[in-house]
C-alpha positions as CSV (number, residue, x, y, z in Angstrom):
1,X,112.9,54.8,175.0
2,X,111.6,52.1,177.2
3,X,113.0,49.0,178.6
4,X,110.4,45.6,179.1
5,X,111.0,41.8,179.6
6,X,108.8,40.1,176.7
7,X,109.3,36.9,177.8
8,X,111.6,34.6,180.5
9,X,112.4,31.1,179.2
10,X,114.2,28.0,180.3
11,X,117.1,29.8,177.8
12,X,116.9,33.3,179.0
13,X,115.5,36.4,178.9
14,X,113.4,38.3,176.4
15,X,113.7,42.0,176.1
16,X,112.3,44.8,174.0
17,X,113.9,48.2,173.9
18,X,111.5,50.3,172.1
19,X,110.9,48.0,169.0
20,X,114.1,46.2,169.4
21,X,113.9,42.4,170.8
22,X,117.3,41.9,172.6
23,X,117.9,37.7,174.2
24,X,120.1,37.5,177.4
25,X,121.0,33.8,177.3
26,X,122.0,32.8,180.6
27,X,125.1,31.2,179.7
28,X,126.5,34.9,178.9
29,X,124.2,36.4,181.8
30,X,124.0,34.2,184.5
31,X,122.4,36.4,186.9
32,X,119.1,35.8,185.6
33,X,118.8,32.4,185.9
34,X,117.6,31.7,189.3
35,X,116.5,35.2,190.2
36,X,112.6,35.7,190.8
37,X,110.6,36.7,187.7
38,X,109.6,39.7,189.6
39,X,113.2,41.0,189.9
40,X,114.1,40.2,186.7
41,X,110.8,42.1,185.0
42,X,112.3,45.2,187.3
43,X,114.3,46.5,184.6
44,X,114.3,50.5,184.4
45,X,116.2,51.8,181.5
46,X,118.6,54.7,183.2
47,X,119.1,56.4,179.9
48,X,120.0,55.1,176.4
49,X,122.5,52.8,176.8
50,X,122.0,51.7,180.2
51,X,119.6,49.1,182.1
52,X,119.4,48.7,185.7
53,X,117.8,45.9,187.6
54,X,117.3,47.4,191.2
55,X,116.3,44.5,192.5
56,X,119.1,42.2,191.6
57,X,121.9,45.0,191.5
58,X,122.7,44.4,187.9
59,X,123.8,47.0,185.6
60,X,124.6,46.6,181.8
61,X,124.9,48.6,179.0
62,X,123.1,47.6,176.0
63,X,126.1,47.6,174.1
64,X,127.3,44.8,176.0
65,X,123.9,42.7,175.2
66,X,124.2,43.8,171.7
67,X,128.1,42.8,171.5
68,X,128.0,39.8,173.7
69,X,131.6,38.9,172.2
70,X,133.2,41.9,175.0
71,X,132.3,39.6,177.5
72,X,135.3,36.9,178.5
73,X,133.7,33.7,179.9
């Protein structure tokens, strides 16, 4: 399984695990949104259900992408 950024918009962030196209909108993940393009295309996926974003110190389960509603804003 592999972990890449498609795609960074004005919206969010595009990314494909495997052949799955996952948006972070950054109303839910705000982290992204002013970080440099080349920390947020440092993604490494850790194992299965885990993404890490070594330069930006940001962990998340895919889970929590896939079931956005966890999160309390």
């Amino acid at each position: 399984m592999t972990a890449e950024v498609s795609q960074i918009s004005q919206h969010g962030v595009w990314l494909l695990l495997d052949n799955r196209e996952m948006f972070l909108p950054y109303d839910k993940f705000p982290w992204f949104k002013n970080a440099p393009v080349s920390a947020i295309q440092n993604v490494k996926l850790l194992n299965r259900h885990h993404l890490y974003w070594s330069d930006l110190d940001i962990d998340l389960e895919v889970e929590s992408i896939e079931h956005r509603s966890y999160f309390r804003w």
